[in-house]
C-alpha atoms as a printed R data frame, in Angstrom:
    type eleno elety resid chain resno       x       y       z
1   ATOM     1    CA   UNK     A     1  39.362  31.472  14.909
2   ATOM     2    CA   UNK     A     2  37.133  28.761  15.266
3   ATOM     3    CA   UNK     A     3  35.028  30.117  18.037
4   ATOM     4    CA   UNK     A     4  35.022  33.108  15.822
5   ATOM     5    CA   UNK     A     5  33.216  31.301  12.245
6   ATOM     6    CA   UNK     A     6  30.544  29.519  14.878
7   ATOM     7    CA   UNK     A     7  30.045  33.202  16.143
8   ATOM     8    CA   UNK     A     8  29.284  33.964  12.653
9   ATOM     9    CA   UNK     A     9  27.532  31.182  11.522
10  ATOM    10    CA   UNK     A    10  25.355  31.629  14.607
11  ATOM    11    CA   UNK     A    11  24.910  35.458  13.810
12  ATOM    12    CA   UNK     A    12  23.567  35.070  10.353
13  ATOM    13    CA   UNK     A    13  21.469  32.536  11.337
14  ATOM    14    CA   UNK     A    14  19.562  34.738  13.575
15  ATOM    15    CA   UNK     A    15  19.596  37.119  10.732
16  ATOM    16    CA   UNK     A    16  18.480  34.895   8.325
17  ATOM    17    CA   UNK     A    17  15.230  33.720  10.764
18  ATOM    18    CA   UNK     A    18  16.677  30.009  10.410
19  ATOM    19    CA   UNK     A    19  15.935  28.081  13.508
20  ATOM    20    CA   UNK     A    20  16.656  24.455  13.967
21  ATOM    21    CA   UNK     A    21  13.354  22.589  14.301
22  ATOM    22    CA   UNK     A    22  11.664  21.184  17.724
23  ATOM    23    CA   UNK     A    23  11.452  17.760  15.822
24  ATOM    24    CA   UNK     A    24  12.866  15.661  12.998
25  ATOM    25    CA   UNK     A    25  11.064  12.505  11.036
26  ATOM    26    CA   UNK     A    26  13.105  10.567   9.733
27  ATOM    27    CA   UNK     A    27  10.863   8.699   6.559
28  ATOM    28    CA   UNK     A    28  12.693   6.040   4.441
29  ATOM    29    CA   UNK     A    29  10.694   4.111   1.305
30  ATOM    30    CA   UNK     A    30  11.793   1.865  -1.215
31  ATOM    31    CA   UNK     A    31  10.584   3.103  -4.404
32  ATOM    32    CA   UNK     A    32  11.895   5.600  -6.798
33  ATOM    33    CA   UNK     A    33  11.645   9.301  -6.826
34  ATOM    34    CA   UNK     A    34   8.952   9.385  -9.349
35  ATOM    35    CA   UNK     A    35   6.446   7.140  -7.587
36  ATOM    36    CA   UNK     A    36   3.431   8.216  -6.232
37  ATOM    37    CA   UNK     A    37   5.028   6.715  -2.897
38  ATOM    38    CA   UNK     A    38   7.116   9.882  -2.850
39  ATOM    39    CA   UNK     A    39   5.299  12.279  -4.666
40  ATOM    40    CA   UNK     A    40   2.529  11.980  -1.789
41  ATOM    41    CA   UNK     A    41   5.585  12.272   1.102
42  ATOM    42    CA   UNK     A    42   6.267  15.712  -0.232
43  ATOM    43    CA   UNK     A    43   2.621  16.422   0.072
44  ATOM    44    CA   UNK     A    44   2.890  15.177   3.676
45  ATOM    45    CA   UNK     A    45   6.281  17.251   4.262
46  ATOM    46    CA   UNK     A    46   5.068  20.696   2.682
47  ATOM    47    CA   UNK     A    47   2.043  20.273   4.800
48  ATOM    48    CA   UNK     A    48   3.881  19.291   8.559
49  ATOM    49    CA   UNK     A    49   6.761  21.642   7.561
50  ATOM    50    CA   UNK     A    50   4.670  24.744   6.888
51  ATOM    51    CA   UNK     A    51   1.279  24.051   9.431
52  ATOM    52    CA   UNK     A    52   4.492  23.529  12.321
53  ATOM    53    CA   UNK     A    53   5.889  26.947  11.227
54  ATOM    54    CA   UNK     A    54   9.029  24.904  11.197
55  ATOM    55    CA   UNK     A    55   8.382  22.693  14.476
56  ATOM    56    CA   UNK     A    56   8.646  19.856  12.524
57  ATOM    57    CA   UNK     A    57  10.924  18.896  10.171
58  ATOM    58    CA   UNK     A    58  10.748  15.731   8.011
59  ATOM    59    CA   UNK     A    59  13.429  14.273   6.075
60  ATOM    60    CA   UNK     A    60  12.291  11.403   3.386
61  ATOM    61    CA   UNK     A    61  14.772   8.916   2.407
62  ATOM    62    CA   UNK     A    62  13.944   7.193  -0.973
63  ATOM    63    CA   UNK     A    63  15.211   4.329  -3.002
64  ATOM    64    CA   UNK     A    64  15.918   2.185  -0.308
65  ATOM    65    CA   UNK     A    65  18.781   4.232   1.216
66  ATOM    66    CA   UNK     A    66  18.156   2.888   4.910
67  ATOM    67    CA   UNK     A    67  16.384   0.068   4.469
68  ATOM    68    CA   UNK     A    68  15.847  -2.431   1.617
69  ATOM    69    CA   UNK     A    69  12.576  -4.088   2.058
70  ATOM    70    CA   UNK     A    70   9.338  -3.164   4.438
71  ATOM    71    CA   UNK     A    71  10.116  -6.120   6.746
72  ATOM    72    CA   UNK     A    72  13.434  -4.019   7.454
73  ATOM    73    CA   UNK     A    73  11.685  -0.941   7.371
74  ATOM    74    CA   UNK     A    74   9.179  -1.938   9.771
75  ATOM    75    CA   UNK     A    75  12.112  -3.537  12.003
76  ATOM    76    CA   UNK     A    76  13.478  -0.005  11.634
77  ATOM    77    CA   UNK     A    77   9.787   1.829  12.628
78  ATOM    78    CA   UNK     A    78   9.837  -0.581  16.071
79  ATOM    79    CA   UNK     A    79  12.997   0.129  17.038
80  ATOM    80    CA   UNK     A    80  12.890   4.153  16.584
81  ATOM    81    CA   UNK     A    81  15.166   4.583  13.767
82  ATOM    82    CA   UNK     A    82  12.287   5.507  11.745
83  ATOM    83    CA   UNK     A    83   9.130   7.714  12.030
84  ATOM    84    CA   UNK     A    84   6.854   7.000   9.069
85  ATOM    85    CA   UNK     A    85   6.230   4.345   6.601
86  ATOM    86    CA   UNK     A    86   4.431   3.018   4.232
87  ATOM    87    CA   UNK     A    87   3.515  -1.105   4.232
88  ATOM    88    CA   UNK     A    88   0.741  -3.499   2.796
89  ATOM    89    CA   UNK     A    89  -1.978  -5.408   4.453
90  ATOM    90    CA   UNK     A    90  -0.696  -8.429   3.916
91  ATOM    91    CA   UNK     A    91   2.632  -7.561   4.853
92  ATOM    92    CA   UNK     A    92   0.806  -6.610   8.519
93  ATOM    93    CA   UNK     A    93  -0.699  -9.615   8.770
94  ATOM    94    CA   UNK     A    94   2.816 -11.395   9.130
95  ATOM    95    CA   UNK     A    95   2.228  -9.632  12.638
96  ATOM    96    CA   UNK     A    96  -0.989  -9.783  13.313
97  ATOM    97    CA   UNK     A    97  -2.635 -12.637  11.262
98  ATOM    98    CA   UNK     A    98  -6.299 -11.508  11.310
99  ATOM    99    CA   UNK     A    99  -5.671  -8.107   9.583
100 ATOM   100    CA   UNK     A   100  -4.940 -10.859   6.410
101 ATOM   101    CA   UNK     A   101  -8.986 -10.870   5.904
102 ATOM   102    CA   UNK     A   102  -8.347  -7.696   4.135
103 ATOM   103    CA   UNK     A   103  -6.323  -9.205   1.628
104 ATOM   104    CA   UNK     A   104  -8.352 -11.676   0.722
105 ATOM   105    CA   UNK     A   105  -9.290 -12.151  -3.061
106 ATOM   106    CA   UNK     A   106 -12.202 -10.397  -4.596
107 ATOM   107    CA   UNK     A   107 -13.467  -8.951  -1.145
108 ATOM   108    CA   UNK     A   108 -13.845  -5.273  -2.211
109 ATOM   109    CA   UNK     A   109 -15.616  -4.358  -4.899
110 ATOM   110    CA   UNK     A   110 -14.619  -0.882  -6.214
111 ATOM   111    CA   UNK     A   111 -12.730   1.961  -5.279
112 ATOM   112    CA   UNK     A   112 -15.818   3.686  -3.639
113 ATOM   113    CA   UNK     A   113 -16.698   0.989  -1.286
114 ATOM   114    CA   UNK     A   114 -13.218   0.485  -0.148
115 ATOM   115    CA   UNK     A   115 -12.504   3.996   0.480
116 ATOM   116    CA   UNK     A   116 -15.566   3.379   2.622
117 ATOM   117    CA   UNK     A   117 -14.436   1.037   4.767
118 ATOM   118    CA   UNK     A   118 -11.097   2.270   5.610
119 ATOM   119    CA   UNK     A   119 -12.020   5.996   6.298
120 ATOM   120    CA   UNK     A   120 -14.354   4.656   9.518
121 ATOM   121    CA   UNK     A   121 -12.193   5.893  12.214
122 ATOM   122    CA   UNK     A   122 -13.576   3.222  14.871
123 ATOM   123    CA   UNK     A   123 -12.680   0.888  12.598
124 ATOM   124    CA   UNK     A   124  -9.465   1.558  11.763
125 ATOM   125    CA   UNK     A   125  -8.861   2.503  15.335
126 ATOM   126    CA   UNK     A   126  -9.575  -0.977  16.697
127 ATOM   127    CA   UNK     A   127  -7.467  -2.366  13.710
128 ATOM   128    CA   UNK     A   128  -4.749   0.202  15.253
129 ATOM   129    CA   UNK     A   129  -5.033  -1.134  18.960
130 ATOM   130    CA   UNK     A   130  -4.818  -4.772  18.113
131 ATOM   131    CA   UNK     A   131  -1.224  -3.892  15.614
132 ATOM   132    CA   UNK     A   132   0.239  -2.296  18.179
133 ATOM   133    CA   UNK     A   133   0.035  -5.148  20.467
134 ATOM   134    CA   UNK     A   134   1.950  -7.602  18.360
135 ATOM   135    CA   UNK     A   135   3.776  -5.056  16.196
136 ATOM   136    CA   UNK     A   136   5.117  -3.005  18.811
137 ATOM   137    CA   UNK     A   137   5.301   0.812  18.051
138 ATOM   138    CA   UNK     A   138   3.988   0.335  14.888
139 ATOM   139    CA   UNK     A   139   1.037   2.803  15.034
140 ATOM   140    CA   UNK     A   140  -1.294   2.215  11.658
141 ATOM   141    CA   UNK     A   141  -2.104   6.143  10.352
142 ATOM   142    CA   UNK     A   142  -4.189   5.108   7.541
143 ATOM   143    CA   UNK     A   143  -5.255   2.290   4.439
144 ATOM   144    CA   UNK     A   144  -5.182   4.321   1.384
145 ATOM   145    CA   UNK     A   145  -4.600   3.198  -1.974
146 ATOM   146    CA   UNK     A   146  -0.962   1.857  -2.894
147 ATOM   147    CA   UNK     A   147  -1.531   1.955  -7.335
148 ATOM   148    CA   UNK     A   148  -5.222   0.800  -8.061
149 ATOM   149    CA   UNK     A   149  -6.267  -3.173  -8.160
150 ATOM   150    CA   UNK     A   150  -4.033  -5.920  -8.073
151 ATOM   151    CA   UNK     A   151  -4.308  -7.978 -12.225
152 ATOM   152    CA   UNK     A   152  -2.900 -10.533 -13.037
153 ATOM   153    CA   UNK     A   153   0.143  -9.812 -15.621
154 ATOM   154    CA   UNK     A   154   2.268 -12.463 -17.506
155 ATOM   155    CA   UNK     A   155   5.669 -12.512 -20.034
156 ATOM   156    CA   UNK     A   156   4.479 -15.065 -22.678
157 ATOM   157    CA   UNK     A   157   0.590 -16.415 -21.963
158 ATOM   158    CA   UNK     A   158  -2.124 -14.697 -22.349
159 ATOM   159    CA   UNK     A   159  -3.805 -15.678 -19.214
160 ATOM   160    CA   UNK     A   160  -8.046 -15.770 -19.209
161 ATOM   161    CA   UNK     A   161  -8.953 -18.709 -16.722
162 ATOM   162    CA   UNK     A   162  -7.139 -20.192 -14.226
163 ATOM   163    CA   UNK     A   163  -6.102 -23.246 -16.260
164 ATOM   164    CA   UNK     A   164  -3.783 -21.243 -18.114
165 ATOM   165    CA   UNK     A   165  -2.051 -20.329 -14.846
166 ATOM   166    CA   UNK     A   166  -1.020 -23.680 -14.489
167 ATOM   167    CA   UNK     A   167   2.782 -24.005 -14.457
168 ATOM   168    CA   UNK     A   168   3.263 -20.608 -14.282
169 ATOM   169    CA   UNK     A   169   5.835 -18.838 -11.680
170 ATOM   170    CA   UNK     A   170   4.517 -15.377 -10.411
171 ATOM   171    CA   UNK     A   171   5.969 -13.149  -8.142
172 ATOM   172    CA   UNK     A   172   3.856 -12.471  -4.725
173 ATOM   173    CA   UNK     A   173   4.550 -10.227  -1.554
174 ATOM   174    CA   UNK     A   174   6.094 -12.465   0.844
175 ATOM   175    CA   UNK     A   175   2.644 -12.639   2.537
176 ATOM   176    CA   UNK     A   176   0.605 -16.044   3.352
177 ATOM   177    CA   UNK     A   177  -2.747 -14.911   1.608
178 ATOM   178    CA   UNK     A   178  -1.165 -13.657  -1.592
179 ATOM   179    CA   UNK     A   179   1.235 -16.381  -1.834
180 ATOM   180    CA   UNK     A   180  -2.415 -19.613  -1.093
181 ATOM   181    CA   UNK     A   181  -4.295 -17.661  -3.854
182 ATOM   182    CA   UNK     A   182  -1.310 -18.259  -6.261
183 ATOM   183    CA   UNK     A   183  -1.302 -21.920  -5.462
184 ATOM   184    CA   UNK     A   184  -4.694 -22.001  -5.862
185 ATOM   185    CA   UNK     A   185  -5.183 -20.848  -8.813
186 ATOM   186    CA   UNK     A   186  -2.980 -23.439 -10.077
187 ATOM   187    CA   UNK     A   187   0.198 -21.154 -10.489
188 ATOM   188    CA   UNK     A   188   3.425 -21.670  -8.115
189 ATOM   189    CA   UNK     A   189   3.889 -18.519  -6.038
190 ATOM   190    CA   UNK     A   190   7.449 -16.390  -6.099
191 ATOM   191    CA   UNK     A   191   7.891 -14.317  -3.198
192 ATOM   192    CA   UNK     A   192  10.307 -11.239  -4.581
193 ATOM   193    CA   UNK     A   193  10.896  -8.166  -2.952
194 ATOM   194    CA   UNK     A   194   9.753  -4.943  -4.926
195 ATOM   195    CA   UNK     A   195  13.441  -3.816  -6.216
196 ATOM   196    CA   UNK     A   196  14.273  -6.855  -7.593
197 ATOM   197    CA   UNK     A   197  10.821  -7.346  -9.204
198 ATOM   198    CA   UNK     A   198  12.164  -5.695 -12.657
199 ATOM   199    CA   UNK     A   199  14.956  -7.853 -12.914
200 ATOM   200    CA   UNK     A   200  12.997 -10.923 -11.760
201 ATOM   201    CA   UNK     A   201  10.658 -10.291 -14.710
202 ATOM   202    CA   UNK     A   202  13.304  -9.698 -17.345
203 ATOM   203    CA   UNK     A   203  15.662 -12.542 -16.770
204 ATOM   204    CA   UNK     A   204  12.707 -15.172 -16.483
205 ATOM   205    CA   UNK     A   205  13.235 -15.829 -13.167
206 ATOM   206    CA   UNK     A   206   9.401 -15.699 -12.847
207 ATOM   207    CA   UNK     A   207   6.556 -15.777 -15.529
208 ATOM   208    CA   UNK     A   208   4.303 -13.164 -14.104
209 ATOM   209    CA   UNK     A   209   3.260 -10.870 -11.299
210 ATOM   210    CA   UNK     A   210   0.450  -9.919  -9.895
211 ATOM   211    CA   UNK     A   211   0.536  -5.513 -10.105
212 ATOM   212    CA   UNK     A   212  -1.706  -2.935 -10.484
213 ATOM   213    CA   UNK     A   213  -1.029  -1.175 -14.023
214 ATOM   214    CA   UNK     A   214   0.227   2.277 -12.857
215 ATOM   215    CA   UNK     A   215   2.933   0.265 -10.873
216 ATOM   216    CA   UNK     A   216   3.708  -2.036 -13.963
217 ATOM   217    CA   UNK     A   217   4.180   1.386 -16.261
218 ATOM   218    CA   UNK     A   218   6.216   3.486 -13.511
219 ATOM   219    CA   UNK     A   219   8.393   0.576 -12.934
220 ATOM   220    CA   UNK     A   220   8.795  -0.515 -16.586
221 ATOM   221    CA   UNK     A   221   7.761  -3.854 -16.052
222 ATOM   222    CA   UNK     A   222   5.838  -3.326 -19.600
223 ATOM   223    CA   UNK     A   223   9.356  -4.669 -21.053
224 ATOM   224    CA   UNK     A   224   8.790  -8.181 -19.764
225 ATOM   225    CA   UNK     A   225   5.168  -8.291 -19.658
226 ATOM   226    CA   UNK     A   226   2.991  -8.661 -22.246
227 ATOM   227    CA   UNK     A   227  -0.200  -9.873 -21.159
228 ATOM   228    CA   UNK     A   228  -2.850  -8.813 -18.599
229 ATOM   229    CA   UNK     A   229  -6.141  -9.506 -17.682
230 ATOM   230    CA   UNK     A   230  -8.181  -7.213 -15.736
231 ATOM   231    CA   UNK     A   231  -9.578  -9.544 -12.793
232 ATOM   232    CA   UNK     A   232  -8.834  -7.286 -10.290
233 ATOM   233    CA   UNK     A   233  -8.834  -9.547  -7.422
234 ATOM   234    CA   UNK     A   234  -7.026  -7.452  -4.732
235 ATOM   235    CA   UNK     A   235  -7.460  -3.712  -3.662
236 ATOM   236    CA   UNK     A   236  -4.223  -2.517  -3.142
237 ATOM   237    CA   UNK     A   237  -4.091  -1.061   0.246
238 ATOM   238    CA   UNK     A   238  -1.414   0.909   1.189
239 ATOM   239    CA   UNK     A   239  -0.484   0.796   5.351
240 ATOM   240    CA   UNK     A   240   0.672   3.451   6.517
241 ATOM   241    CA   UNK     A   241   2.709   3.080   9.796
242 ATOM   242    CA   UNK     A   242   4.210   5.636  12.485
243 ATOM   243    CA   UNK     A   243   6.442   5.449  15.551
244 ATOM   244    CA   UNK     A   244   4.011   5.279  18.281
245 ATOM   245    CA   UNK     A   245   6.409   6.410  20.850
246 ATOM   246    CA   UNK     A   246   6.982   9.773  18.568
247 ATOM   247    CA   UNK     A   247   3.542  10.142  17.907
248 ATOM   248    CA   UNK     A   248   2.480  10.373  21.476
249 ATOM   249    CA   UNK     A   249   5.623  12.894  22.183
250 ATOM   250    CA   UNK     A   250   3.810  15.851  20.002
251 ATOM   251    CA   UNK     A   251   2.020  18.315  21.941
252 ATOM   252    CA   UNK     A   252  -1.284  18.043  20.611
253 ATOM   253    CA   UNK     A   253  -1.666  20.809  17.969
254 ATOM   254    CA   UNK     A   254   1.162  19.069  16.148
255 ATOM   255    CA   UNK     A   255  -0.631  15.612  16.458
256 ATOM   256    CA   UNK     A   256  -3.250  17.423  14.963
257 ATOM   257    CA   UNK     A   257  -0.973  18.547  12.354
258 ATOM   258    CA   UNK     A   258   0.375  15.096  11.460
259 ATOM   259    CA   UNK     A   259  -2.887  13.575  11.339
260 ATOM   260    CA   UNK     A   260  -4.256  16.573   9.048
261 ATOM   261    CA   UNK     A   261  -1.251  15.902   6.836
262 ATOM   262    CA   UNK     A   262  -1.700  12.363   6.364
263 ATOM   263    CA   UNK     A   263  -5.333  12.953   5.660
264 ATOM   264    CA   UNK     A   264  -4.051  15.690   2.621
265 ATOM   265    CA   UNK     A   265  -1.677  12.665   1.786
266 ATOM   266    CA   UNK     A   266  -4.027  10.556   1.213
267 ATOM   267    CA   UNK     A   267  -6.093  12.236  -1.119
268 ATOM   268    CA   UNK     A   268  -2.730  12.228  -3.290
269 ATOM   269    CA   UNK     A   269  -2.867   9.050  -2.943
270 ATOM   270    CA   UNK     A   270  -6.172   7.664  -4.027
271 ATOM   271    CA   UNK     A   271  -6.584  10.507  -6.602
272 ATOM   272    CA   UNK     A   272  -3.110   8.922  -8.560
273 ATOM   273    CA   UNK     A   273  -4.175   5.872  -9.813
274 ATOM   274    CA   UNK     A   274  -7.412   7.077 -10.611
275 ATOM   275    CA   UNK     A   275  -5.897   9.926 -13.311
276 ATOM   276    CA   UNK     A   276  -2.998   7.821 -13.861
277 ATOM   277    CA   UNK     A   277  -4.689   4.660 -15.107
278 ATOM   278    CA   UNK     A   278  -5.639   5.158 -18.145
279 ATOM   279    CA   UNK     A   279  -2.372   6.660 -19.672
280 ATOM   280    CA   UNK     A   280  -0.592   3.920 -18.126
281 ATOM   281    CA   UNK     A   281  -2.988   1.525 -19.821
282 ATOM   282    CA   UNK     A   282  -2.027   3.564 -23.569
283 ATOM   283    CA   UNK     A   283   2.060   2.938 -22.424
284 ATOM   284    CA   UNK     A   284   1.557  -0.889 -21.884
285 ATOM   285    CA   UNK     A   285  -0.217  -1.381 -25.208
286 ATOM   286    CA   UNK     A   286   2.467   1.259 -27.185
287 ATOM   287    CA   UNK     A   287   5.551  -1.150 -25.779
288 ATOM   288    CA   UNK     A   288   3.061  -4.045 -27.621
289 ATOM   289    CA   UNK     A   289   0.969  -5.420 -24.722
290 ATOM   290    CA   UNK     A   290  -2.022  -6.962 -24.948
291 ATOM   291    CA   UNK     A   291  -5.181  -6.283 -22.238
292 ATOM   292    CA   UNK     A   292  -7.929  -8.902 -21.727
293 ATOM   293    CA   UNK     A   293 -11.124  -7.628 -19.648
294 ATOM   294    CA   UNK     A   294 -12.508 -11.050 -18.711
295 ATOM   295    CA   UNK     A   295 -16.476 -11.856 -19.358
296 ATOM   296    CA   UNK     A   296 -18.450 -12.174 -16.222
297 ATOM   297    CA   UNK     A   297 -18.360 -16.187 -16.349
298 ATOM   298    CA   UNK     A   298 -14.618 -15.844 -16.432
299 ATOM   299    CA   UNK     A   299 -13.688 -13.971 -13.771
300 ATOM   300    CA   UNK     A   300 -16.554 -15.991 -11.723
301 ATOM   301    CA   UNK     A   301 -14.638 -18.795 -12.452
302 ATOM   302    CA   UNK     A   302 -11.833 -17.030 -10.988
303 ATOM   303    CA   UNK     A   303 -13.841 -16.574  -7.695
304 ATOM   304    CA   UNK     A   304 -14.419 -19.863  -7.875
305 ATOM   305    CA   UNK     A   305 -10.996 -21.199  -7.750
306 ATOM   306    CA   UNK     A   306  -9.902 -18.388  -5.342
307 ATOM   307    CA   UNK     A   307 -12.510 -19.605  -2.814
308 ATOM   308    CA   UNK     A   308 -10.442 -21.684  -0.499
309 ATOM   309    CA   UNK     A   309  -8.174 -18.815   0.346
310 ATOM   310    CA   UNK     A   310 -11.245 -18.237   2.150
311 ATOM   311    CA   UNK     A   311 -10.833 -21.483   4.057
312 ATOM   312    CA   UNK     A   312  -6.926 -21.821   4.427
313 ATOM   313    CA   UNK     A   313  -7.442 -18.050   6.192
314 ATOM   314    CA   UNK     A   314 -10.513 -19.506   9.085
315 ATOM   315    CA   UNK     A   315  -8.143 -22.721   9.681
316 ATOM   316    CA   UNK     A   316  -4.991 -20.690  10.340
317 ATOM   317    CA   UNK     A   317  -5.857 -17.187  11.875
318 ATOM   318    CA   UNK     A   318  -8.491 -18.886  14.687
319 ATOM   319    CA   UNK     A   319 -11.593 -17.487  16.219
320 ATOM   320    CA   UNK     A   320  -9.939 -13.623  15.788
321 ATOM   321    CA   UNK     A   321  -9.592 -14.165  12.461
322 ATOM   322    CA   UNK     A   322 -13.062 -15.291  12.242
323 ATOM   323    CA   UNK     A   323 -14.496 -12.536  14.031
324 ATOM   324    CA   UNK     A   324 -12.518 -10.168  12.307
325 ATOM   325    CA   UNK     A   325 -13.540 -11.324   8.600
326 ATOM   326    CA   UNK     A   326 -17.175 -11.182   9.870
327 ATOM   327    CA   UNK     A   327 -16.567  -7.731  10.757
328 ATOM   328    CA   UNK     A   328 -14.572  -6.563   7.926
329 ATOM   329    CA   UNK     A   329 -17.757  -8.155   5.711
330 ATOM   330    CA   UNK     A   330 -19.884  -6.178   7.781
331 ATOM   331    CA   UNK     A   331 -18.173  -2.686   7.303
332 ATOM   332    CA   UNK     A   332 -18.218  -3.597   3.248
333 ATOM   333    CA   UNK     A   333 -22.329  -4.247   3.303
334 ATOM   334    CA   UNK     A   334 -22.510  -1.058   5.333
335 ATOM   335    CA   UNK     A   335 -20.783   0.899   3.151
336 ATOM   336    CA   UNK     A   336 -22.737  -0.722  -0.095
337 ATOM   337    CA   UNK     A   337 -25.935  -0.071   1.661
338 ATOM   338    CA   UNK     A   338 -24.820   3.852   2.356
339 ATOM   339    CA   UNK     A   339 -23.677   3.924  -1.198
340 ATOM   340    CA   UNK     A   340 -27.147   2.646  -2.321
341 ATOM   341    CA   UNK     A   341 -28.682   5.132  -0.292
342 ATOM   342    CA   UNK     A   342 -26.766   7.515  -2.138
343 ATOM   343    CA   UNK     A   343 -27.885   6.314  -5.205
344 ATOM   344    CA   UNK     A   344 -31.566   6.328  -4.020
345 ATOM   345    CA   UNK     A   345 -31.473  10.560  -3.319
346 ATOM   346    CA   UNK     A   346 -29.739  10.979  -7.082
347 ATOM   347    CA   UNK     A   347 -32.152   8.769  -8.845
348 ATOM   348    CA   UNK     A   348 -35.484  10.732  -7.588
């Protein structure tokens, strides 16, 4: 009997055209199933699933089903009980310290110039080579953009220099960079992991965070928060990781396949905050938020204060991490300068 219902399970299978798929990804995150997070993973899925004709199959695990928090997550990606995932910079740089130039404050300068910078394939590929060495099978895919610019949000201050930061608890990333620029700018930093954020916020645990508005509005931080001021001192760059070992098991044309996906993923994901923004900017002033844009003296004087994350970052991450700011500063002029040139053909 039992031989007899796999015979026919087997049988309409074959009738049906269903055949089990050369290869499985297994992709957990840790947001909710309205976040951009996963709305660009289905991107990434409809693309691999139909440009395989089925060879691949990928299987996205949200909510923090399998893992809780991206250093489990990326425990998870370097032992091979993940394929895909996304990360920050900073959280990176817990591996490989000089990638933390990239987090530093007030670096990038717009969308534009960013975008710039992390779409140079030699680059990102040398970036790539030295993560793999002391994140083992942790193959960086791409920077995109993880929710727009990182501002400066509070509960119960207005906040528009960094005096009034003084006494203040916000919640960081549990990375080194984020967590000096707190201190520096006179606040004490609060390293929370992203599900707990919400409830961090709305018990008074801390006083603040430091988010990107679409994040604060999808995540209805906008009940705690009711201050912000737009000093945009972080891009938030989203780092996307892959098994290395699975990688470098596809047959070429389906490497070429992932790597096309991610790029269609990644237009999803720097398109989102950009239409997203400014309804998200209507929701926190409907739940009775206020938005400061800060005059040009008083976000220099943020600059100002922010400058010795500058230093703390040469004294701990050594000659690499020099050389590697000097480069990253070097890939940002060269992309203002193509930019300019840009300009320069439109203006004529």
């Amino acid at each position: 009997m039992k031989k007899a219902l796999l015979g026919l399970v087997a049988s309409v299978a074959m009738a049906t055209g269903v055949a089990a798929a050369d290869y499985k990804l297994t992709v957990p995150h840790v947001s909710n199933l309205d976040s951009y997070n996963h709305q660009s993973l289905l991107v990434f899925k409809n693309y691999v699933e139909s440009r395989s004709n089925g060879a691949i199959e990928v299987d996205i695990y949200p909510s923090g089903q399998l893992c809780s928090n991206a250093k489990e997550c990326l425990a998870g990606i370097q032992a091979g009980m993940f394929d895909y995932f996304q990360t920050t910079i900073a959280e990176l740089a817990n591996y490989w310290q000089p990638i933390g130039a990239f987090d530093l404050p007030y670096m990038l300068p717009n969308d534009r110039v960013a975008e710039c910078v992390y779409d140079n394939e030699k680059f990102l590929g040398d970036v790539r080579e030295n993560v793999l060495k002391t994140a083992p099978n942790s193959r960086l895919m791409m920077v995109s953009n993880s929710g727009g610019w990182r501002n400066i949000a509070t509960t119960k201050k207005q906040v528009k220099s960094p005096d009034d930061l003084k006494g203040l608890k916000l919640r960081t990333v549990p990375a080194k960079i984020q967590q000096q620029l707190v201190k520096e700018l006179g606040a004490s930093p609060t390293p929370i992991a992203w599900p707990e954020v919400y409830t961090a916020l709305s018990t008074g645990v801390v006083d603040g965070t430091k988010n990107g508005i679409v994040d604060i509005v999808q995540n209805r931080f906008q009940e705690s928060l009711d201050y912000i001021i737009l000093d945009g001192h972080a891009y938030m760059g989203g780092a996307w990781v892959f098994n290395d070992k699975k990688f470098k098991s596809f047959p070429n044309e389906l490497k070429q396949v992932i790597v096309d996906a991610i790029a269609a993923q990644n237009q999803y994901l720097r398109s989102y905050p950009k239409h997203r923004e400014y309804t998200a900017y209507e929701e926190f002033k409907k739940a009775n938020g206020t938005i400061y844009s800060p005059s040009a003296a008083e976000k220099a004087a943020f600059q100002t204060a922010a400058a010795p994350v500058r230093d703390y970052f040469l004294d701990t991450a050594g000659k690499q991490g020099e050389e590697w700011l000097n480069r990253f500063e070097a890939e940002i002029s060269n992309c203002e300068a193509q930019i300019q040139a840009d300009y320069d053909i439109q203006f004529n």
